[in-house]
VEXPAMAR-338150 format. One line per 5 residues: number of its first residue (from 0); their letters; for each residue x negated, y negated, z negated of N, C-alpha, C, O, CB. Coordinates in steps of 0.05 Angstrom, whole numbers, always signed. Atoms other than C-alpha are relative to their C-alpha. Glycine has a CB too. Layout:
N
NUM	a	X,Y,Z,X,Y,Z,X,Y,Z,X,Y,Z,X,Y,Z  ... .
END
This chain:
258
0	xxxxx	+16,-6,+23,-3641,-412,-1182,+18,+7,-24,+17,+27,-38,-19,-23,-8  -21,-17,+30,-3582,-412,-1236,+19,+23,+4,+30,+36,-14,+25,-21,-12  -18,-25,+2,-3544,-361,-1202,-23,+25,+9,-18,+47,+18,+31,-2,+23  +8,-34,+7,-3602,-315,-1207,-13,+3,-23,-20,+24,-32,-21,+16,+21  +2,-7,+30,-3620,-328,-1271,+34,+11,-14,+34,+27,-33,-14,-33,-18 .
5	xxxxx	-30,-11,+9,-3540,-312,-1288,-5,+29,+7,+2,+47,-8,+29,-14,+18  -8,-34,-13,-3550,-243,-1243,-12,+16,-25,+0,+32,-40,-20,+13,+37  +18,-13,+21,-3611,-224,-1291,+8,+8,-15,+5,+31,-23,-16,-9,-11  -4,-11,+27,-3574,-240,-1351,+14,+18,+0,+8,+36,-15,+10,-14,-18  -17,-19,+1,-3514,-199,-1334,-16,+26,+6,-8,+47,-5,+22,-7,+17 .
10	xxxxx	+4,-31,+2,-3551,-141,-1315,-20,+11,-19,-35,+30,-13,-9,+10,+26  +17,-6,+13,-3588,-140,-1379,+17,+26,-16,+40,+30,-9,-11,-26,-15  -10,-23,+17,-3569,-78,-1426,+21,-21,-26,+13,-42,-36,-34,+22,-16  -22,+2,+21,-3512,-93,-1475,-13,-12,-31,-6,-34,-40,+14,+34,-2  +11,+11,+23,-3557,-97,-1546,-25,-17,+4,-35,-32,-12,-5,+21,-18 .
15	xxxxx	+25,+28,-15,-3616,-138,-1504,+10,-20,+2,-1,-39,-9,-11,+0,+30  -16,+21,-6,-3562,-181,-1478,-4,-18,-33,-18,-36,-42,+34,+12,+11  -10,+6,+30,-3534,-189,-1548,-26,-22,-17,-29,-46,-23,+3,+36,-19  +20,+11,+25,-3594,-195,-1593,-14,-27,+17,-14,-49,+5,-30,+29,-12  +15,+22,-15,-3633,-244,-1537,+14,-24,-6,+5,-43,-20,-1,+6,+33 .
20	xxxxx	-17,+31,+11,-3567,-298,-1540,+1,+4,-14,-8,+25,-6,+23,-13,+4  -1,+0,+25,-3562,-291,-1611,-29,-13,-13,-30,-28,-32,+6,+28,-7  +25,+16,+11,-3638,-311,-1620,-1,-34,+13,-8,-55,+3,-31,+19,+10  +13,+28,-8,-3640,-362,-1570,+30,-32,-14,+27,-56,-18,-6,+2,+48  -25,+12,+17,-3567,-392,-1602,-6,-16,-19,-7,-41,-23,+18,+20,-13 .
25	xxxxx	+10,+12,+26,-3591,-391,-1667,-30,-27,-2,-33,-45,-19,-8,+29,-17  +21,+17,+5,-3659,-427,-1651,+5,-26,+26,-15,-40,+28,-31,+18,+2  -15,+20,-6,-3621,-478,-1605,+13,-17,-21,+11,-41,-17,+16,+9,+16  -22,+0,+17,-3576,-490,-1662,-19,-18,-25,-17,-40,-35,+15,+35,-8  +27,+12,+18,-3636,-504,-1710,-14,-24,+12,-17,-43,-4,-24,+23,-4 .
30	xxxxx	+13,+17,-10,-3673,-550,-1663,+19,-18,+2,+14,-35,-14,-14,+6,+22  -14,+21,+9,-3607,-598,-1653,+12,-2,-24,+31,-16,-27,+16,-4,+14  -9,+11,+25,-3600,-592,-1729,+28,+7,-6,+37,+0,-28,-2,-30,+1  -24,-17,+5,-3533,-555,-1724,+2,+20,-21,+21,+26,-35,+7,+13,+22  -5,-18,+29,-3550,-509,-1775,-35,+0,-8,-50,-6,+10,+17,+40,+6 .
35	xxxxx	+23,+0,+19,-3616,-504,-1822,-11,+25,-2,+7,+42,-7,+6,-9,-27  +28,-31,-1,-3672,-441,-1821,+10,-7,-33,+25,+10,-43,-52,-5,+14  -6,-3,+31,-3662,-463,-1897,+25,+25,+1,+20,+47,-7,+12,-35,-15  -19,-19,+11,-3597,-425,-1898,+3,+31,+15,+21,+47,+13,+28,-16,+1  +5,-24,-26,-3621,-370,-1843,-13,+22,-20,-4,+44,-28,-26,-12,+31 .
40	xxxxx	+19,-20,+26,-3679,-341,-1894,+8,+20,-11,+26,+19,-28,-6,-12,-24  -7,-24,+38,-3677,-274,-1933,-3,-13,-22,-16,-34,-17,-23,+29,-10  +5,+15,+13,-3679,-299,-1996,+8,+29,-21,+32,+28,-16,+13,-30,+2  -11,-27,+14,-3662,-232,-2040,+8,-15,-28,+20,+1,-44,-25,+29,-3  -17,+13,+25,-3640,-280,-2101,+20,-17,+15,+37,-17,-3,-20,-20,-23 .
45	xxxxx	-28,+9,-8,-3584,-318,-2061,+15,+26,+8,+38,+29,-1,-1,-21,+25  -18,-21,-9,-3563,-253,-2029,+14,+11,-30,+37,+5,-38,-19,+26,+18  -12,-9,+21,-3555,-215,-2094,+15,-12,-15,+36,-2,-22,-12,+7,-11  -21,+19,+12,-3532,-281,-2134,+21,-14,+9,+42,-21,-2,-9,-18,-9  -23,+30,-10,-3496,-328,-2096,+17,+12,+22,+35,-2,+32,-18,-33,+16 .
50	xxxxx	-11,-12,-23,-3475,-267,-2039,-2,-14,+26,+16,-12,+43,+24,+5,-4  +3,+10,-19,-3504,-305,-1993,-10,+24,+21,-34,+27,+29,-15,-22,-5  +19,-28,-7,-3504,-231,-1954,-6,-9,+40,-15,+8,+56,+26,+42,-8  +5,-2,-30,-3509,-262,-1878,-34,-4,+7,-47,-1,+27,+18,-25,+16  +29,+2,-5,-3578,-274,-1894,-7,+30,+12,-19,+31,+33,-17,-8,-30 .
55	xxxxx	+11,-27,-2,-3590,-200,-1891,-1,+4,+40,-17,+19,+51,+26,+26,-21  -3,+0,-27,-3567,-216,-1811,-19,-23,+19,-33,-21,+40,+29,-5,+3  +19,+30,-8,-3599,-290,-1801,-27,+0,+0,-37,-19,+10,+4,-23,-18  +22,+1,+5,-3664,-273,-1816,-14,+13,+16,-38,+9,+16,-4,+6,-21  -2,-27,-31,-3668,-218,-1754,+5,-27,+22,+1,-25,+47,+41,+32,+1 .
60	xxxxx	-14,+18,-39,-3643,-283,-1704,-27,-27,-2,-36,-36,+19,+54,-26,-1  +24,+28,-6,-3700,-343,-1718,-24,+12,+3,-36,+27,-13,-6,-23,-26  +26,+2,-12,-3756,-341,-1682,-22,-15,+5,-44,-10,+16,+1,+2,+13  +27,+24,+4,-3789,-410,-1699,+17,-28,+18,+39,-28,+29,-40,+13,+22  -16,+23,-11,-3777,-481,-1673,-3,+10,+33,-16,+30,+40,-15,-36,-8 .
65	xxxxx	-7,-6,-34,-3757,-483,-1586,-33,-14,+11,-37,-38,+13,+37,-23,+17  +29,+2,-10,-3830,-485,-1561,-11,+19,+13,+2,+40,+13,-17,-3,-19  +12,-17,-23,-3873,-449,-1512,-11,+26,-23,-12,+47,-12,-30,-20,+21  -5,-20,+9,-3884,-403,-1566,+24,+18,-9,+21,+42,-15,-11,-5,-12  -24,-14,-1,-3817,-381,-1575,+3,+8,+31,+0,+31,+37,+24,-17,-11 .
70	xxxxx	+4,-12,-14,-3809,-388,-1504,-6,+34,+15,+9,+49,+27,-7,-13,-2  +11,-25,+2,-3861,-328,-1500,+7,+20,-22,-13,+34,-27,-25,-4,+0  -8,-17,+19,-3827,-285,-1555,+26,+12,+17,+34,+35,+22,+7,-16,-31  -38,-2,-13,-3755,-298,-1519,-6,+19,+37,+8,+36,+48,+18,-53,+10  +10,-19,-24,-3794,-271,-1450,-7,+35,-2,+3,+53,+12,-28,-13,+8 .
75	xxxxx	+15,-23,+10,-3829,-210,-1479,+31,+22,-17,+35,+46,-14,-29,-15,-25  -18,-12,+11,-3767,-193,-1521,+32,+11,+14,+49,+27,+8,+2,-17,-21  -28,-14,-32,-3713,-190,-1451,-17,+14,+12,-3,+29,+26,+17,-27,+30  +12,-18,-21,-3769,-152,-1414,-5,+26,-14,-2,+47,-1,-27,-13,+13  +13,-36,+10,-3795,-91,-1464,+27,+14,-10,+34,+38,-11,-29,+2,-34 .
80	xxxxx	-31,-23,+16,-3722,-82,-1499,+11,+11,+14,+19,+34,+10,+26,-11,-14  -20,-13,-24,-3687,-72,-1436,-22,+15,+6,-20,+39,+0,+15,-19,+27  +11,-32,-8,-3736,-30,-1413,+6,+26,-27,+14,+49,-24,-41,-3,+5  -7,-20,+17,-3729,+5,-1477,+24,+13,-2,+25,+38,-2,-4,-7,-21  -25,-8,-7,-3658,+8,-1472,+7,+8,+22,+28,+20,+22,+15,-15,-4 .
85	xxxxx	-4,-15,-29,-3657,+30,-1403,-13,+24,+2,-1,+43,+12,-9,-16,+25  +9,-20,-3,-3705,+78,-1408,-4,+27,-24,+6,+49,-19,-19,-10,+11  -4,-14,+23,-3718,+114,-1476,+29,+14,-13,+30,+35,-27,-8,-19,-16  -27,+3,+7,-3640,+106,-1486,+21,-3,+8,+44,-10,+0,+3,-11,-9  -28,+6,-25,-3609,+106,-1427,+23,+11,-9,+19,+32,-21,-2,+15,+33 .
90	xxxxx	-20,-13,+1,-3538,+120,-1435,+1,+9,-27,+13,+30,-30,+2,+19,+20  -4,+1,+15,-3545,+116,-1504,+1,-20,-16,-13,-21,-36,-6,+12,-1  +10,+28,+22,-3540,+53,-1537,+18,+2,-24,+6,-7,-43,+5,-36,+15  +8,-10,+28,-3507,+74,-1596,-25,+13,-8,-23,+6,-32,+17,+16,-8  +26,-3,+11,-3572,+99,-1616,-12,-13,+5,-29,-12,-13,-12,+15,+1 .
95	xxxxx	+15,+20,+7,-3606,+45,-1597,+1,-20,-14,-18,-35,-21,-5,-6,+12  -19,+14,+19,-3555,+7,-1636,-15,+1,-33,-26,-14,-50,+33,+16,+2  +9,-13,+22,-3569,+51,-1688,-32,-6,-12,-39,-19,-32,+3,+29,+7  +28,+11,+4,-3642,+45,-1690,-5,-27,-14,-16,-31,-35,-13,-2,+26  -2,+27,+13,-3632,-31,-1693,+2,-1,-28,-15,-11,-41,+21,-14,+10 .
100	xxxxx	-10,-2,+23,-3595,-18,-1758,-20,+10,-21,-28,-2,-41,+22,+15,+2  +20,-9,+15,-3641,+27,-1784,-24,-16,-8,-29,-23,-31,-8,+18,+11  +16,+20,+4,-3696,-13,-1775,-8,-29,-19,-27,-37,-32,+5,-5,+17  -4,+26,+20,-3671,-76,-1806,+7,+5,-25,+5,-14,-40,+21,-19,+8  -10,-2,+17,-3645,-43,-1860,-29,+6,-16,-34,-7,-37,+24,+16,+3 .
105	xxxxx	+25,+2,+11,-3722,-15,-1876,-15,-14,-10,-31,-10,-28,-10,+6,+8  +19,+22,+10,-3750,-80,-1875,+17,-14,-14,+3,-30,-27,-16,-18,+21  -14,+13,+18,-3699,-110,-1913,-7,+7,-31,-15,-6,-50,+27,+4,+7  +3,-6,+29,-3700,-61,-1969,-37,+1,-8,-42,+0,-32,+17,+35,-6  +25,+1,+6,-3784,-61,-1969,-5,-32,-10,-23,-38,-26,-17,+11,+25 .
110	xxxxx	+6,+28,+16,-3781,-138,-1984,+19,-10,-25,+15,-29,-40,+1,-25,+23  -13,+5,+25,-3727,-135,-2032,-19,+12,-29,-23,+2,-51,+31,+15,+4  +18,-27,+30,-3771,-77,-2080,-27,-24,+5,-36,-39,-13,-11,+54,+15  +20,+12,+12,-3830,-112,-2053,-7,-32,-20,-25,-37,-36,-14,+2,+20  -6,+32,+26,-3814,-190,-2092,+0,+16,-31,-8,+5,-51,+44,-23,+4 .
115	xxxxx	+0,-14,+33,-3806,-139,-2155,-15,+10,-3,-11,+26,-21,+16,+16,-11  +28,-12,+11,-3876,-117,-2157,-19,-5,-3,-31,-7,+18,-7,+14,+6  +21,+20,+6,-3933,-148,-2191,-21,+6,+18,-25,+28,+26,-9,+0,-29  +20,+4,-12,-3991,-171,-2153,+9,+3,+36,-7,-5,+53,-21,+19,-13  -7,+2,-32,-3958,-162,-2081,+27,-17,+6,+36,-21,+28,+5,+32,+12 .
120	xxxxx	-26,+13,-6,-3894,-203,-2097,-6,-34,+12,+7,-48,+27,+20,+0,-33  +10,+27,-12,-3926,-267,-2081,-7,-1,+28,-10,-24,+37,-24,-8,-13  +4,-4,-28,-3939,-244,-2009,+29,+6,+13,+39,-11,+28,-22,+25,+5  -19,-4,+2,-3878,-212,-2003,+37,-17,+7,+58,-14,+19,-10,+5,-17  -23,+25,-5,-3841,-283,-2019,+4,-13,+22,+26,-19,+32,-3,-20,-14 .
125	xxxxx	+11,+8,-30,-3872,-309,-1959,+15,+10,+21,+19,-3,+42,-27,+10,+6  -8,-19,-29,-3842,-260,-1912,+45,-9,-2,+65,+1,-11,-14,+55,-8  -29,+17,+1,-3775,-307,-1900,+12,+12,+25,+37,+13,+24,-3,-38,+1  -18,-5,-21,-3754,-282,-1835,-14,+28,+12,-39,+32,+14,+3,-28,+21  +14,-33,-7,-3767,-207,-1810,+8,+2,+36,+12,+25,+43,+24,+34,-23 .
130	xxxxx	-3,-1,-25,-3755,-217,-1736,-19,+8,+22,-13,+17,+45,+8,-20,+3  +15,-11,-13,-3817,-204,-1713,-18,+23,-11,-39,+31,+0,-12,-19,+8  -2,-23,+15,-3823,-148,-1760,+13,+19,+24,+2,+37,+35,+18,-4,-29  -15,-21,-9,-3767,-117,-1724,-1,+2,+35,+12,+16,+51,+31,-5,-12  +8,+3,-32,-3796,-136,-1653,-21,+18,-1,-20,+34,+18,-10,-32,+12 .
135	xxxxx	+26,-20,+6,-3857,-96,-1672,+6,+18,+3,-11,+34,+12,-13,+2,-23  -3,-30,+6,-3818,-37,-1680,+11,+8,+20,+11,+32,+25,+15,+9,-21  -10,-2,-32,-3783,-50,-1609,-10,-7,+18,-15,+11,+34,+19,-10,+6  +11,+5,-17,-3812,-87,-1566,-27,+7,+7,-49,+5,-3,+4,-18,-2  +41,-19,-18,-3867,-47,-1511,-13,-19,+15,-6,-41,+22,+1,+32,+32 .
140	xxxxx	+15,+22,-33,-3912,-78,-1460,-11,+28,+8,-18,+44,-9,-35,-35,-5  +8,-16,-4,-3931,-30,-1418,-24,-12,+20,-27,+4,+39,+20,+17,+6  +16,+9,-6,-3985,-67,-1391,-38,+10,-10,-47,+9,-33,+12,-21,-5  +33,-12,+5,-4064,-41,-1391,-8,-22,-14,-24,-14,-31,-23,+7,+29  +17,+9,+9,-4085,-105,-1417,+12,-24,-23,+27,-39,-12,-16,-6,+22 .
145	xxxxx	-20,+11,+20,-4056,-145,-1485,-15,-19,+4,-37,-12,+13,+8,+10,-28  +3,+21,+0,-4072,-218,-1488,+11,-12,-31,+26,-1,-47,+12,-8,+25  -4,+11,+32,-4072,-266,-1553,+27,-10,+4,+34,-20,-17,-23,-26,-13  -22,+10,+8,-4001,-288,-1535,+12,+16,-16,-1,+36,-23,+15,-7,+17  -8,-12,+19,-3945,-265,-1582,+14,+19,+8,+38,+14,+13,+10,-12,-16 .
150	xxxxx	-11,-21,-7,-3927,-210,-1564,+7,+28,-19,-12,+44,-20,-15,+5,+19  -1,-23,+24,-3900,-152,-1620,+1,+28,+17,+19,+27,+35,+31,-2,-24  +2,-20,-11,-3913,-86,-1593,+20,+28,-9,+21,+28,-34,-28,+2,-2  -8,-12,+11,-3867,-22,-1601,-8,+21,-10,-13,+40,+5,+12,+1,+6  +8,-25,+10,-3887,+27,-1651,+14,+22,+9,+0,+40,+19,+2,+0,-24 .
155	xxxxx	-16,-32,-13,-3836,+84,-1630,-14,+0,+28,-18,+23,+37,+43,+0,+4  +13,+2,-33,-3870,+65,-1555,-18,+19,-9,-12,+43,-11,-15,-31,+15  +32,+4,+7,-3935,+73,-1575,-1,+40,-5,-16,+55,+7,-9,-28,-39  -4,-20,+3,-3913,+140,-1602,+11,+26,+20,+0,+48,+22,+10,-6,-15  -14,-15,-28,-3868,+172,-1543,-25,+0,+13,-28,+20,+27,+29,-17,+20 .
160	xxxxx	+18,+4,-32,-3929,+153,-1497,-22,-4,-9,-33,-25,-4,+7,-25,+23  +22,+8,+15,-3987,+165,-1542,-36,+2,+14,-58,-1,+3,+4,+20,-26  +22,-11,-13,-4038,+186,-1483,-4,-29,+25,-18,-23,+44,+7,+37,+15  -11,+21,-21,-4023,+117,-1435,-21,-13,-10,-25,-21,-33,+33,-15,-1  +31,+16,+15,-4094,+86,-1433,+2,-38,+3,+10,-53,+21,-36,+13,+24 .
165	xxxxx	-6,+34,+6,-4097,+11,-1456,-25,-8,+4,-45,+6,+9,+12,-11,-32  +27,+19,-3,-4146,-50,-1454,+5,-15,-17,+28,-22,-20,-8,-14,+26  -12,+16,+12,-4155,-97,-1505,-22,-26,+6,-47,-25,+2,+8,+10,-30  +12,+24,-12,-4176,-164,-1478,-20,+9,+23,-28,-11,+35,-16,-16,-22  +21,-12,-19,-4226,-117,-1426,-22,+4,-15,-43,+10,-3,-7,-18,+24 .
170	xxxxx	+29,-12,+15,-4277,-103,-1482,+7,+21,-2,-5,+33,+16,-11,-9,-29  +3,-20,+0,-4255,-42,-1498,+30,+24,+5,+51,+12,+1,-15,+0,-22  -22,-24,-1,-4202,+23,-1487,+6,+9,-13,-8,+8,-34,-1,+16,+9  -12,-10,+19,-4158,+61,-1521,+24,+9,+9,+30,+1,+31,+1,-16,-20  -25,-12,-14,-4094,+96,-1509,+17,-9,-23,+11,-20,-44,+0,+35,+9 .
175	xxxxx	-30,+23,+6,-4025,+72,-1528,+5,+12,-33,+18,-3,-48,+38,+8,+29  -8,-2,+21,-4022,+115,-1595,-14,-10,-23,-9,-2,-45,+5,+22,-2  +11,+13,+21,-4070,+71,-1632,+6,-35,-1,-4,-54,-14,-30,+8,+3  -2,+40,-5,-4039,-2,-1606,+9,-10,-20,+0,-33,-26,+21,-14,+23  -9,+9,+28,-4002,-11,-1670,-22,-6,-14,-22,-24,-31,+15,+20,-15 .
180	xxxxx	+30,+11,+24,-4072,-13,-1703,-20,-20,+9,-31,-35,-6,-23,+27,-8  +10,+20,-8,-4106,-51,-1659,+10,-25,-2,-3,-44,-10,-3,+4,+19  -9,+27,+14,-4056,-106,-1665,-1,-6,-21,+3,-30,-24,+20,-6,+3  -11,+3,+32,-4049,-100,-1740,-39,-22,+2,-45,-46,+4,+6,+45,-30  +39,+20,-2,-4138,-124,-1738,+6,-13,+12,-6,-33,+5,-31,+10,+13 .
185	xxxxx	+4,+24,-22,-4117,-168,-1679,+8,-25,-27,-8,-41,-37,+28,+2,+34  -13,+11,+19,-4067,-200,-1731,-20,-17,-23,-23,-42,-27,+17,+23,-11  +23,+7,+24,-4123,-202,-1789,-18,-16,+4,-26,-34,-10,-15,+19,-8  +19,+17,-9,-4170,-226,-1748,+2,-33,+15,-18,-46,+21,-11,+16,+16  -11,+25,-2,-4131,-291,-1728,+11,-18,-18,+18,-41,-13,+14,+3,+12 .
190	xxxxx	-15,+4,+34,-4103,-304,-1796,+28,+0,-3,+39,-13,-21,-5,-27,-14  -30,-10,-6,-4035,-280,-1778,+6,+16,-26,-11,+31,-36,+3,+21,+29  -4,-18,+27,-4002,-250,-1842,+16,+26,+19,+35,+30,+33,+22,-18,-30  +3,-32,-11,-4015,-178,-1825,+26,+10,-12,+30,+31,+1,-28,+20,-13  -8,-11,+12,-3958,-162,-1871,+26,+12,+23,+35,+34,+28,+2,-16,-23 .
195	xxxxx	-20,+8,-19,-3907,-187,-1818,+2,+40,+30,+20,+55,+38,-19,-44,+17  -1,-17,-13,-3938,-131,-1769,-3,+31,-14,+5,+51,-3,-18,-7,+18  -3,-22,+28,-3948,-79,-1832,+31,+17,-2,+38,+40,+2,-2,-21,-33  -31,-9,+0,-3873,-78,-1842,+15,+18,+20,+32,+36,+17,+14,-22,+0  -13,-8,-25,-3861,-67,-1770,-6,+34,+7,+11,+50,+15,-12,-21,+25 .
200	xxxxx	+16,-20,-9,-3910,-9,-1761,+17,+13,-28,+41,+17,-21,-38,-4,+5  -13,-13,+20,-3883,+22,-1829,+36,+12,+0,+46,+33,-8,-6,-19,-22  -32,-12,-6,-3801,+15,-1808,-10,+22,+32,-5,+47,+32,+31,-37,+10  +11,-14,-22,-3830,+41,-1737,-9,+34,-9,+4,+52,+0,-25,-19,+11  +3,-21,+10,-3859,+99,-1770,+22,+16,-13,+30,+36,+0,-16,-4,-13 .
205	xxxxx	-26,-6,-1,-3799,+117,-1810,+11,+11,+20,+8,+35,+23,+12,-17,-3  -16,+3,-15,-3759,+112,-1758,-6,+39,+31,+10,+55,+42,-7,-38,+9  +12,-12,-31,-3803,+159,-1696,-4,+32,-25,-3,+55,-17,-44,-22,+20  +6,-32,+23,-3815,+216,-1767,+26,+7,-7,+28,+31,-4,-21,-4,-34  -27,-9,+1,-3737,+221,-1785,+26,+9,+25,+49,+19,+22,+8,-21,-12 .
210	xxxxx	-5,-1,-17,-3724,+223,-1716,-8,+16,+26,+7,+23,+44,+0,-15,-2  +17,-28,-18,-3771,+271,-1674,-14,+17,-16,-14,+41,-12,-24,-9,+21  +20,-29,+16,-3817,+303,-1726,+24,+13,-18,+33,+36,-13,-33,-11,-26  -19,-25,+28,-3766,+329,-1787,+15,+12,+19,+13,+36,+18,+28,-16,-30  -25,-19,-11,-3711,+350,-1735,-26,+22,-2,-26,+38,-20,+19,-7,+37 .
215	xxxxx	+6,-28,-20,-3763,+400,-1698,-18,+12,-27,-23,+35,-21,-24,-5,+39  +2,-12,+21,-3795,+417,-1773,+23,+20,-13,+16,+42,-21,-5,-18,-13  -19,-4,+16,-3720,+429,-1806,+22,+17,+18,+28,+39,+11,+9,-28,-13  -17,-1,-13,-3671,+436,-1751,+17,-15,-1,+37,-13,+13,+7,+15,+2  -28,+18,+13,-3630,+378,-1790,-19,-23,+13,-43,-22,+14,+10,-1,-44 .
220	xxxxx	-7,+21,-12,-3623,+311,-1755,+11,-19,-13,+30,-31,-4,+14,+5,+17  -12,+26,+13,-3614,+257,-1813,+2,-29,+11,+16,-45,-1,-11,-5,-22  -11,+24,-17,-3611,+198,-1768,+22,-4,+21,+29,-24,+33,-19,-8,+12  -29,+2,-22,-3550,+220,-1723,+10,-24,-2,+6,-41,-20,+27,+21,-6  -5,+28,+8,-3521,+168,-1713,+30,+1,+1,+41,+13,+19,-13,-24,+19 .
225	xxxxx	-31,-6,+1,-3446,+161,-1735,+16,-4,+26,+16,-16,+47,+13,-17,-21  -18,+9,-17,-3393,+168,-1708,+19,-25,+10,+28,-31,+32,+9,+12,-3  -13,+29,-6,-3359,+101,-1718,-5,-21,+19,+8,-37,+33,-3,-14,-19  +19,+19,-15,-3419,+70,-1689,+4,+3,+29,+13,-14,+45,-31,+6,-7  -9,-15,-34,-3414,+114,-1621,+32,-12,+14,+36,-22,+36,+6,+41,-4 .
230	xxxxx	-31,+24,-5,-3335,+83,-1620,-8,-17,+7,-1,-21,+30,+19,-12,-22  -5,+29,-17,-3354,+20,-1606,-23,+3,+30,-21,-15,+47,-13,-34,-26  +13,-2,-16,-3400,+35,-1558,+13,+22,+28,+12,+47,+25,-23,+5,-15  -4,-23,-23,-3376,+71,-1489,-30,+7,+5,-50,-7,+3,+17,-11,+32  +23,-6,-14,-3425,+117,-1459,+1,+4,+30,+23,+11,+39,-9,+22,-10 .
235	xxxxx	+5,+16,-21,-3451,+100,-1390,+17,+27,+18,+12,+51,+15,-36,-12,+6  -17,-20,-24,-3403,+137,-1336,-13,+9,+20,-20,-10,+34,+23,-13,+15  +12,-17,-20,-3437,+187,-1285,+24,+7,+14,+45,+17,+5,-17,+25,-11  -19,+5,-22,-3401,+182,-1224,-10,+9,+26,-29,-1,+39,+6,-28,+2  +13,-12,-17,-3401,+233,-1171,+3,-8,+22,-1,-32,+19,+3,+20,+0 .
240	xxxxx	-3,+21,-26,-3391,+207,-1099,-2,+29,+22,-22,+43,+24,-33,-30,+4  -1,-12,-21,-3365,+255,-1040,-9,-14,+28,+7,-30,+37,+24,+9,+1  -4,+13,-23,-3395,+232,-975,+33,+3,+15,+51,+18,+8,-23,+11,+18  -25,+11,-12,-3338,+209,-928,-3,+32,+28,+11,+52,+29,-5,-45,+15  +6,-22,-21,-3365,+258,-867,-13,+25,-4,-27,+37,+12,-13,-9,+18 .
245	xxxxx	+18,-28,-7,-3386,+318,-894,+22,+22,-3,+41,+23,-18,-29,+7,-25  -23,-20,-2,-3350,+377,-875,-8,+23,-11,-26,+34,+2,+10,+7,+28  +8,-26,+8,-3359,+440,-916,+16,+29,+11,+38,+34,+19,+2,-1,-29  -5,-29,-6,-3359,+512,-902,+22,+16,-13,+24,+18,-37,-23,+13,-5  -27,-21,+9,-3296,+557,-908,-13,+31,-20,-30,+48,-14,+19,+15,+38 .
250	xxxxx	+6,-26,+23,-3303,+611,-967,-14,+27,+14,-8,+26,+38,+33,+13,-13  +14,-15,-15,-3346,+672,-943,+20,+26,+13,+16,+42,+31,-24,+8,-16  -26,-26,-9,-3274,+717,-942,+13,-13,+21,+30,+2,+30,+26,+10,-26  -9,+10,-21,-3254,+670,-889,-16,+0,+24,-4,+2,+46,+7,-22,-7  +26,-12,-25,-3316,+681,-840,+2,+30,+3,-12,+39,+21,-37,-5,-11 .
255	xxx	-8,-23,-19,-3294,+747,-830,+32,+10,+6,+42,+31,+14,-14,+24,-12  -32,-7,-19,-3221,+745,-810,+3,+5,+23,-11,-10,+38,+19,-18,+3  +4,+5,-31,-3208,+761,-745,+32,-19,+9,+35,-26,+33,-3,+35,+18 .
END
């Protein structure tokens, strides 16, 4: 059993791998009291005052205390990313890298502006950790039928594969380019702060309009993704393979020599 949960992990994608131990680390780490969600938090007045800037990173890795609801976050979030990264991005994970970046950086700067604006900053304050913000914007299920567990759905999915017919609980249908909205009411209608899946669907958007619609509007491509970024990242090696026994045919000026 442990050496095929080891095989799994290793053959997970590179930023799945990554981000997966990094959540479950950090919320290990929290549950024996090794380190404090207190100092994990965005907090956009320590960052700016006190430079407390790892928040801007910590707040992306907690996922709640080690419970069967995390559990189900930590499941859902190794099964849709790697598919995402395997398939959407194969052989590119700088850009899926990238994306990441992007992403976090959207919901970061939308809760920094939003604490500075009357009548929505009080909601706003609330929104202490963006992790399932930024699961929203990645993580797919490609499953016909969604269930009340927690599951954040990916908006860029939803988009690539907007004709992929869904179920929601078996009352009713719908295809995959309206799941973002259906969850957002699922959200509302549980008393889930909608904002959490708001954000997600909003960096998600971003993200799928700077990225497929302006190019084929403009011909310009403002989300390339640098070059620095692509450095650390190799891209995946295509590797041709001669069978051992196959004998090929002599040039066609050699079939008529005598």
């Amino acid at each position: 059993m442990a050496q095929a949960v080891e095989e799994w992990y290793k053959q997970m994608p590179v930023i799945t791998r990554s981000y997966l131990t990094a959540a479950i680390v950090t919320t290990v780490g929290c549950s024996l009291e090794i380190i404090s969600p207190y100092h994990l938090y965005l907090n956009p007045k320590f960052v700016l005052e006190r430079y407390e800037v790892w928040r801007l990173v910590t707040n992306f890795l907690f996922f709640g205390i080690l419970d069967l609801d995390f559990l189900f976050h930590m499941f859902f979030l190794a099964r849709y990313c790697k598919l995402l990264e395997e398939n959407s991005f194969r052989g590119r994970t700088a850009d899926f890298f990238y994306m990441l970046l992007f992403g976090a950086t959207v919901l970061t700067v939308i809760v920094f502006v939003g604490v500075m604006i009357p009548y929505v900053s009080e909601s706003f304050a609330k929104i202490i950790f963006l992790s399932n913000s930024l699961t929203f914007m990645m993580v797919s299920s490609r499953h016909s039928t969604i269930s009340h567990t927690p599951i954040r759905l990916v908006y860029v999915w939803s988009k690539q594969n907007p004709f992929i017919p869904m179920s929601f609980l078996g009352l009713f249908t719908f295809t995959a380019a309206y799941l973002p909205w259906v969850l957002l009411v699922f959200s509302i209608l549980v008393g889930a702060n909608a904002w959490v899946d708001l954000l997600g669907m909003i960096a998600g958007h971003a993200y799928y309009f700077l990225e497929y619609v302006y190019p084929r509007m403009t011909g310009r491509r403002p989300l390339k993704t640098p070059s620095f970024i692509k450095s650390l990242f190799a891209d995946d090696a295509v590797v041709v393979t001669r069978p051992a026994n196959v004998r090929f045919a002599p040039p066609p000026e050699e079939l008529h020599q005598d």
